[in-house]
MMTF fields as JSON, N, C-alpha, C and O atoms, coordinates in Angstrom:
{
  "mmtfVersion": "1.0.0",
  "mmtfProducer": "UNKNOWN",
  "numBonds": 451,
  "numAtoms": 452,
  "numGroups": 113,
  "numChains": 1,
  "numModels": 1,
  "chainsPerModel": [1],
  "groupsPerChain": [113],
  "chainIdList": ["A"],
  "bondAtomList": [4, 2, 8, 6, 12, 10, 16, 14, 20, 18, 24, 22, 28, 26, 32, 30, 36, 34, 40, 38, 44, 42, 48, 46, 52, 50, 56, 54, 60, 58, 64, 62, 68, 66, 72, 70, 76, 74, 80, 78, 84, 82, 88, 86, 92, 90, 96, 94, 100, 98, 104, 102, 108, 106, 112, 110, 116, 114, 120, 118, 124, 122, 128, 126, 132, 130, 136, 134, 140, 138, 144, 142, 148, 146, 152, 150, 156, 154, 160, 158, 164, 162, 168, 166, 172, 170, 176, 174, 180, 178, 184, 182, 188, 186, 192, 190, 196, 194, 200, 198, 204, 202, 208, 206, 212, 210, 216, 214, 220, 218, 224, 222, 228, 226, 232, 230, 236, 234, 240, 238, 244, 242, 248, 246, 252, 250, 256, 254, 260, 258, 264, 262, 268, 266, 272, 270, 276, 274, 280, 278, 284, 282, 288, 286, 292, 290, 296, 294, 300, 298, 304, 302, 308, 306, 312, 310, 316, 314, 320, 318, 324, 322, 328, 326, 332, 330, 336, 334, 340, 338, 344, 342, 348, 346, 352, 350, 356, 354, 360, 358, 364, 362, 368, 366, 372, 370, 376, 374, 380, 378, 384, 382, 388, 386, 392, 390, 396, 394, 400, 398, 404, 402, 408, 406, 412, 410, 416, 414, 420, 418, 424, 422, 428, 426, 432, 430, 436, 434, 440, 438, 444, 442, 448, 446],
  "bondOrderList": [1, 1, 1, 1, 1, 1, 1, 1, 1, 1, 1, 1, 1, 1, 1, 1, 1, 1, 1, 1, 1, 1, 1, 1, 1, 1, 1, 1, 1, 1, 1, 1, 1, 1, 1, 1, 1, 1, 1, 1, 1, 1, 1, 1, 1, 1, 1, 1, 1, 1, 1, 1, 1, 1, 1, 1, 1, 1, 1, 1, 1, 1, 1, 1, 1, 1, 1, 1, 1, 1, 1, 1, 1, 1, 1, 1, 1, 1, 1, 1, 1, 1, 1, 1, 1, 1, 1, 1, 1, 1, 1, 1, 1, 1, 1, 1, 1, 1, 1, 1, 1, 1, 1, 1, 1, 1, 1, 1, 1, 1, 1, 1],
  "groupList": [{"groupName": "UNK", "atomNameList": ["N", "CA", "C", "O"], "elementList": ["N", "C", "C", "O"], "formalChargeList": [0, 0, 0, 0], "bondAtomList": [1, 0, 2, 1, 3, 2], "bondOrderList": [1, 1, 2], "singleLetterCode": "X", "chemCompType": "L-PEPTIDE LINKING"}],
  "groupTypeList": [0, 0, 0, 0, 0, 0, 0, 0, 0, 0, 0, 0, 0, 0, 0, 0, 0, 0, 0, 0, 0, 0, 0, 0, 0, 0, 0, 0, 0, 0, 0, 0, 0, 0, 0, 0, 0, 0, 0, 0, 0, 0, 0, 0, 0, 0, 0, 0, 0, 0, 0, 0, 0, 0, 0, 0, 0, 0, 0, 0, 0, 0, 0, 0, 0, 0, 0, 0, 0, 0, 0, 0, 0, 0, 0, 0, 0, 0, 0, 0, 0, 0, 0, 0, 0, 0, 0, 0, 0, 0, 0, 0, 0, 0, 0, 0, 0, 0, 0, 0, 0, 0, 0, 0, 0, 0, 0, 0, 0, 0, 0, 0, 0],
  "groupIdList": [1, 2, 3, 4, 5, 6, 7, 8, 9, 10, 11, 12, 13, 14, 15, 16, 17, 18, 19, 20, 21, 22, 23, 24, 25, 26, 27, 28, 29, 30, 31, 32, 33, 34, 35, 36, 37, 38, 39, 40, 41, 42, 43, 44, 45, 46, 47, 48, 49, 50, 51, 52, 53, 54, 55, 56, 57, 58, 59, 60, 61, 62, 63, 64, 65, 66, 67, 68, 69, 70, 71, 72, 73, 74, 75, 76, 77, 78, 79, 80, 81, 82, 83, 84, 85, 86, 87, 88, 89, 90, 91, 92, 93, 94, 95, 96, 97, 98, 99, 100, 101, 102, 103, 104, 105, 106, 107, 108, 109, 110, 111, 112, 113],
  "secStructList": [7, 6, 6, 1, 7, 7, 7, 7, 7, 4, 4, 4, 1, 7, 1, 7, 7, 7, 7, 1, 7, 7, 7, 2, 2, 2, 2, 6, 6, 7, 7, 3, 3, 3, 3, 3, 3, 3, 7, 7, 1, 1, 7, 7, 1, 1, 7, 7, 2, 2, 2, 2, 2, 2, 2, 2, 6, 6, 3, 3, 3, 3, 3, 3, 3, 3, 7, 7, 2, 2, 2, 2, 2, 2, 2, 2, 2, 7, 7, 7, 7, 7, 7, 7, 7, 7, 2, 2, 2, 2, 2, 6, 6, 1, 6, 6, 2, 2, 2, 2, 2, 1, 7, 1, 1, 7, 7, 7, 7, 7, 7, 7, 7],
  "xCoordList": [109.992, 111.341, 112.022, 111.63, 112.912, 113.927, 112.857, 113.106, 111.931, 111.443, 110.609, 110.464, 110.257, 109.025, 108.105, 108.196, 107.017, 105.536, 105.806, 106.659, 104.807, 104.702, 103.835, 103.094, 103.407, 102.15, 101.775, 102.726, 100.561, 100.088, 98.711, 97.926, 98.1, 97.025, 96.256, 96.899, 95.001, 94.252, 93.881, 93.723, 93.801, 93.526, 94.578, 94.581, 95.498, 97.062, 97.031, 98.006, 96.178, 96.326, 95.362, 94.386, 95.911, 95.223, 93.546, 93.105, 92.768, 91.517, 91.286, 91.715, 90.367, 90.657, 89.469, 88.685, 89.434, 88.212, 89.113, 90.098, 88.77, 89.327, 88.525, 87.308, 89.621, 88.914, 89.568, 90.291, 89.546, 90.447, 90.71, 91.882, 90.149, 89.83, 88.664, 87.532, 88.673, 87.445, 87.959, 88.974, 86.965, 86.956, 87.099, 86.624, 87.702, 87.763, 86.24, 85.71, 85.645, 84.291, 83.033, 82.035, 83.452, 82.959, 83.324, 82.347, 84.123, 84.784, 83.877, 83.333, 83.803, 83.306, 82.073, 81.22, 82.195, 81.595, 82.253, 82.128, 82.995, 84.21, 85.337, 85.928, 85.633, 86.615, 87.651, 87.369, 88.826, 89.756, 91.157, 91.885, 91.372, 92.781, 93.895, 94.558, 94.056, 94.746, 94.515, 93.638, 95.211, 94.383, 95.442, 96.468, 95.372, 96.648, 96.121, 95.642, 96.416, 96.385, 96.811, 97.976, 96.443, 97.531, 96.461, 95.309, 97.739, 96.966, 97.39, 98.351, 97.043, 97.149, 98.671, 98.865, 99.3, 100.698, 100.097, 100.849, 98.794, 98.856, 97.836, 97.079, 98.115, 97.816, 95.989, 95.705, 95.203, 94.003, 92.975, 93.365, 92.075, 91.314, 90.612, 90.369, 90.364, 89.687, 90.655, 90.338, 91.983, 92.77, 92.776, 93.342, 92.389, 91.941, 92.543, 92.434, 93.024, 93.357, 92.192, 92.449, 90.912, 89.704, 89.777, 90.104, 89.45, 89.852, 90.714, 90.593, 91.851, 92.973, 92.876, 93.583, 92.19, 91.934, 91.131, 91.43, 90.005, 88.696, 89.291, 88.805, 90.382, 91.108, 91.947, 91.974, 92.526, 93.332, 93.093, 93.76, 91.321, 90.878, 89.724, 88.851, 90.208, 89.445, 90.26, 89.703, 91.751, 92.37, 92.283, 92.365, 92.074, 92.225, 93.83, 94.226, 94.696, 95.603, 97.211, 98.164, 96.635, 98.339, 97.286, 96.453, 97.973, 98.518, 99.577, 100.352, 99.441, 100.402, 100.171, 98.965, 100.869, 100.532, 101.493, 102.649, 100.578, 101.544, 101.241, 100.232, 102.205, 102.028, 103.417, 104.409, 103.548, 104.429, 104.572, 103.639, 106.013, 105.729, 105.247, 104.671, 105.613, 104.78, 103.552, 103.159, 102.597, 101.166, 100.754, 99.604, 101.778, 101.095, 101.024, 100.074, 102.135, 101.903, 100.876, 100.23, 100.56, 99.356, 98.196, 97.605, 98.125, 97.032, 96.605, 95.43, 97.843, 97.537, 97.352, 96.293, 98.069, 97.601, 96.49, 96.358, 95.633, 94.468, 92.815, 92.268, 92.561, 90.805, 89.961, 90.11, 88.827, 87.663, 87.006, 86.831, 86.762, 86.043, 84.403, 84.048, 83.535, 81.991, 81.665, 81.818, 81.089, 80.765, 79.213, 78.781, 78.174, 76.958, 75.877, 74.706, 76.976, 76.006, 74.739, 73.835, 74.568, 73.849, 73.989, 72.97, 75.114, 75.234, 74.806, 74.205, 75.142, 74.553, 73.276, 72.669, 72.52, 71.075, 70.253, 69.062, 71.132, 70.176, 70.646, 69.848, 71.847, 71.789, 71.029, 70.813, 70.71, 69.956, 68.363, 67.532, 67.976, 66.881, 66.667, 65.576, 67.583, 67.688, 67.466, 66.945, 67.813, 68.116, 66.745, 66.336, 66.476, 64.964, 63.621, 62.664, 63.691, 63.049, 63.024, 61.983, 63.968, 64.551, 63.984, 63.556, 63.931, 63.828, 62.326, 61.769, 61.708, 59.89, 59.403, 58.287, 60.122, 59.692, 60.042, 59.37, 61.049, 61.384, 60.067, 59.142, 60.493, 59.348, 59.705, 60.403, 59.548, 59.668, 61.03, 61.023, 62.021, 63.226, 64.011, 65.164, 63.817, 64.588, 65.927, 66.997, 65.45, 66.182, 65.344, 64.143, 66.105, 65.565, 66.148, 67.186, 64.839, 64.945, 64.599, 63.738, 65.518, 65.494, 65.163, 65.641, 64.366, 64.041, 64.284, 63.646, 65.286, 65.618, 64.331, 63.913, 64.093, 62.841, 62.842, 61.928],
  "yCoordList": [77.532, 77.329, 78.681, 79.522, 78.809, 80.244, 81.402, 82.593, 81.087, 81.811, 82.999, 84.206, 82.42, 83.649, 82.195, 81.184, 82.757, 82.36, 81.36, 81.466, 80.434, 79.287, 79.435, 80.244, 78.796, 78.687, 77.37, 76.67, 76.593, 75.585, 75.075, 75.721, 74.149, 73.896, 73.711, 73.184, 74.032, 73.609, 71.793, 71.089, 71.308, 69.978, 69.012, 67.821, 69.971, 68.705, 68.687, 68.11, 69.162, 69.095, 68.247, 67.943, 67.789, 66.139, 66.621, 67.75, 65.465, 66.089, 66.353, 65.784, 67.534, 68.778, 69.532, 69.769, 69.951, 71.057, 72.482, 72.48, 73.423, 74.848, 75.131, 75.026, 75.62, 76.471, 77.235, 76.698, 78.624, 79.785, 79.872, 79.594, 80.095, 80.464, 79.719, 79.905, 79.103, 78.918, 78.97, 78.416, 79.794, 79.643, 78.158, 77.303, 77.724, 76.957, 76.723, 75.825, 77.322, 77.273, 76.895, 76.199, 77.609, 77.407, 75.828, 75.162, 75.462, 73.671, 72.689, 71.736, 73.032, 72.074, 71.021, 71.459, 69.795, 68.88, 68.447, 67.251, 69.137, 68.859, 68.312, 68.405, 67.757, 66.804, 67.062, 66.874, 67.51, 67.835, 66.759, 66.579, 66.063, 65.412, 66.709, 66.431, 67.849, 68.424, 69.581, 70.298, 69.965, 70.876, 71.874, 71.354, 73.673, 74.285, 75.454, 76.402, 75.047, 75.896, 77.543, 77.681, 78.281, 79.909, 80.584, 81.018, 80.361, 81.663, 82.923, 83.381, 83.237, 84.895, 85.902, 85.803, 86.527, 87.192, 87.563, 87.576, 87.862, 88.531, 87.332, 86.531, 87.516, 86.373, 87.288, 88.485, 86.166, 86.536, 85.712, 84.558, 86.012, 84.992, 83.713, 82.606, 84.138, 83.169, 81.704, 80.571, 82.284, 81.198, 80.207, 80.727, 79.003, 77.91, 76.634, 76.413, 75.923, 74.488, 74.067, 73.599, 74.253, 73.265, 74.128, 73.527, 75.228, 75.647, 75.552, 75.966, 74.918, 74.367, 72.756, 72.073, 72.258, 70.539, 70.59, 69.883, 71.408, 71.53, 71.492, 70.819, 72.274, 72.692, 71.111, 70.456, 70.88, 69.362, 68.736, 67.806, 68.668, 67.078, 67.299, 66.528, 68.661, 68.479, 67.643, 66.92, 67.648, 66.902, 65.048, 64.385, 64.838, 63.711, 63.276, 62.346, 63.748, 63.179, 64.143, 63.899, 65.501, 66.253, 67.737, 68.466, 67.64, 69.242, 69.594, 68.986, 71.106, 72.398, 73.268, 73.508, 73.906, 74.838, 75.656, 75.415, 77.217, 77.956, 79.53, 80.218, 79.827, 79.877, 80.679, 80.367, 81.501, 82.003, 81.235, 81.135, 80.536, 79.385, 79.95, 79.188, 81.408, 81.678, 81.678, 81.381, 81.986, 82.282, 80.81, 80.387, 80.093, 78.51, 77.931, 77.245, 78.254, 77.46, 78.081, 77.422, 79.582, 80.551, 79.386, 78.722, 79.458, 79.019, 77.649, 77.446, 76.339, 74.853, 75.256, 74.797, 76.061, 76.031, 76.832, 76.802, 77.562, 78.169, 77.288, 76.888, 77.347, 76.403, 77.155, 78.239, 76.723, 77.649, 77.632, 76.655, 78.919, 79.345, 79.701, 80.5, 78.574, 78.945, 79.802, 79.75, 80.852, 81.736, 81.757, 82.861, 80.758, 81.046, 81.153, 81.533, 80.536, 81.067, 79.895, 80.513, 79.072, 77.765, 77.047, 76.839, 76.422, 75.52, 76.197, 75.576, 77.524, 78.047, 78.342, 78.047, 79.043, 78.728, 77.059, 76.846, 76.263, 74.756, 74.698, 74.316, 75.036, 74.433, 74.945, 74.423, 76.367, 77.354, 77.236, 77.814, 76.303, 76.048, 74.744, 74.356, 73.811, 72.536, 72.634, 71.675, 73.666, 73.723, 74.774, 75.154, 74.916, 75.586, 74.578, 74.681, 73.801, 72.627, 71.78, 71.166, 71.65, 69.904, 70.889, 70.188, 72.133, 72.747, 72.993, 72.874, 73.493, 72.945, 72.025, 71.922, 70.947, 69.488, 68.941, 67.977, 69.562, 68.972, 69.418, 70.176, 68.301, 68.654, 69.909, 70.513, 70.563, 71.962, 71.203, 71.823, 70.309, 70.138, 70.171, 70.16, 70.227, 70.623, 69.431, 69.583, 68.348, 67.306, 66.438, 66.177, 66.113, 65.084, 63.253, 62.677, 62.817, 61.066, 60.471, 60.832, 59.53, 58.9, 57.066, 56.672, 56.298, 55.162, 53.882, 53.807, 52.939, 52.284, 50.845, 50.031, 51.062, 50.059, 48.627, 47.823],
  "zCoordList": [86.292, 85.839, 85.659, 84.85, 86.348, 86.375, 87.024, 86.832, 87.624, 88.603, 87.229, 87.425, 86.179, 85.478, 85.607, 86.303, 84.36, 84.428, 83.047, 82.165, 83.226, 82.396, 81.997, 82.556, 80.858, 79.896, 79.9, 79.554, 80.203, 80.406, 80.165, 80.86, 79.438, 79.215, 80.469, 81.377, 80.73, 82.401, 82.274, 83.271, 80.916, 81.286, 80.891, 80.577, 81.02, 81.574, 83.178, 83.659, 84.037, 85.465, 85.62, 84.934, 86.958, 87.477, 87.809, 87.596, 88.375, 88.214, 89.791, 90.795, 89.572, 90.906, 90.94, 90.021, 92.371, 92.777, 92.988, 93.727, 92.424, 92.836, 93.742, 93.894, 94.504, 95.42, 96.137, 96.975, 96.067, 96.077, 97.737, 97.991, 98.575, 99.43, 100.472, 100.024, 101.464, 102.33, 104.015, 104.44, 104.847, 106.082, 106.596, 105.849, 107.799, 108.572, 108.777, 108.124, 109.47, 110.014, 108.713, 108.899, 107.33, 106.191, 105.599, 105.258, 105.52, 105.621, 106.223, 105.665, 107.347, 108.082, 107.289, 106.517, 107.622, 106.764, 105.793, 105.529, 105.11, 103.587, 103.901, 104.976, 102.999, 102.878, 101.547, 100.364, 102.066, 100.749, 100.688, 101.664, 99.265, 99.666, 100.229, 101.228, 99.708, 100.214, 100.762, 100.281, 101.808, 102.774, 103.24, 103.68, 103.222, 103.342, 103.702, 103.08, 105.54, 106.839, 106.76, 107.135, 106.535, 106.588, 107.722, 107.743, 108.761, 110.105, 110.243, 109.625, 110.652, 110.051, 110.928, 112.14, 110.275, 111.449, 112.834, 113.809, 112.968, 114.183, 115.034, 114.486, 116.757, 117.169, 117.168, 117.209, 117.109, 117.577, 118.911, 119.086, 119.604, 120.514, 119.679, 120.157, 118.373, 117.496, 117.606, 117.966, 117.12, 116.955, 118.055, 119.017, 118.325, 119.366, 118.962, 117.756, 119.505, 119.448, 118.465, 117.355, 118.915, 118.853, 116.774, 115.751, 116.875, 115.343, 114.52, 113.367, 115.037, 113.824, 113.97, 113.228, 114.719, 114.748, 113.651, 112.688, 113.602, 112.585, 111.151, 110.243, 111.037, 109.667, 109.322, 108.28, 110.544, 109.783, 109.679, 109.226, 110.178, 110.029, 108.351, 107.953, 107.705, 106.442, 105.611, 104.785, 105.744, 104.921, 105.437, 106.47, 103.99, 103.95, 103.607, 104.31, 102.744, 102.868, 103.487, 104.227, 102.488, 102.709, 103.355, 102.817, 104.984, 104.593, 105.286, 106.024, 104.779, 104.835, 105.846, 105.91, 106.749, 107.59, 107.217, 106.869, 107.38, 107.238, 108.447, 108.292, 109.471, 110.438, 110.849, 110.191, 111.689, 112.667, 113.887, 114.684, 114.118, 114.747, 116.461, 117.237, 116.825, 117.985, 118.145, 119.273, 117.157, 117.381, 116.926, 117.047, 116.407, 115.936, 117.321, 117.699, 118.112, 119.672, 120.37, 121.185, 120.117, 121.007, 120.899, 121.751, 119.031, 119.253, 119.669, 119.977, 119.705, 120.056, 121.375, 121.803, 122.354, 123.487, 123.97, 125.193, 123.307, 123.856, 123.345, 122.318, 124.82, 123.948, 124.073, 124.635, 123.55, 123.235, 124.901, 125.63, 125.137, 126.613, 125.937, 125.07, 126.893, 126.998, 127.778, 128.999, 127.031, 128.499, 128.496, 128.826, 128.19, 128.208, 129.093, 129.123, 129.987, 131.34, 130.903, 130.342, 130.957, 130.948, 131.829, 132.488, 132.212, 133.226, 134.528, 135.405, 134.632, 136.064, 136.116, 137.145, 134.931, 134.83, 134.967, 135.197, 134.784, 135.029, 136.46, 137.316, 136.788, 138.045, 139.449, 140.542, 138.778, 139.694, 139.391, 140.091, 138.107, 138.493, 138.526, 138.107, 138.996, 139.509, 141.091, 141.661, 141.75, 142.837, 143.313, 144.41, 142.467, 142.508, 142.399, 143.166, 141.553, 141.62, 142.727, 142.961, 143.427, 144.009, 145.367, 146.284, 145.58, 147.095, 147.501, 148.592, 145.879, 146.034, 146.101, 146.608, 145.573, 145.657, 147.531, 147.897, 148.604, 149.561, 150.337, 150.046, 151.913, 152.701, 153.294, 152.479, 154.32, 154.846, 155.742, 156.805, 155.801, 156.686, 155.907, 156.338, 154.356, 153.101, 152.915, 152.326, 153.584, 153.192, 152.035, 152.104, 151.128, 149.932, 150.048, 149.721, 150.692, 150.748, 149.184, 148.383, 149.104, 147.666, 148.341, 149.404, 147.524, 147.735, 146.602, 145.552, 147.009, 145.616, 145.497, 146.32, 144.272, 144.579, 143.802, 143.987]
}
């Protein structure tokens, strides 16, 4: 009121979890009725579609974003890139497998039975 500081008992407030501060990635699994997004001024690679879905789906009922509305679009439009190099390791030893297993004309007959 008039923009100073109030004096207030803590158990006139409704009943509540504090919690100052938590990572997105730290959340995960939790569930808050209210939930209040702050991404940071500068754009980063972290920021991902798939990492602010994670953040809105902690709320259960209200949230808040708070955001520069350019880097808020950076980040809905950027997704998370795998670079683990997995899929080309199975498929290179799929294709390593399936070529010891052929006869020496390196064609593979399949039989439905």
């Amino acid at each position: 009121m008039g923009g100073g500081l109030r004096a207030f008992l803590p158990s006139a407030l409704p009943a509540h979890e504090t919690v100052y501060a938590m990572t997105v990635h730290k959340s995960q699994g939790s569930e808050f009725d209210s939930v209040t997004l702050v991404l940071p001024g500068v754009d980063l690679p972290v920021l991902t579609r798939e990492l602010f879905y994670t953040g809105l789906t902690r709320a259960k009922g209200r949230l808040a974003v708070y955001a520069d509305k350019e880097i808020f679009g950076r980040t809905l439009a950027r997704r998370v890139k795998r670079n683990s190099g997995l899929a080309g390791r199975l498929y290179l030893g799929f294709k390593r497998t399936t070529q010891d297993l052929t006869p020496s004309g390196g064609k593979i007959t399949t039989h439905n039975s």
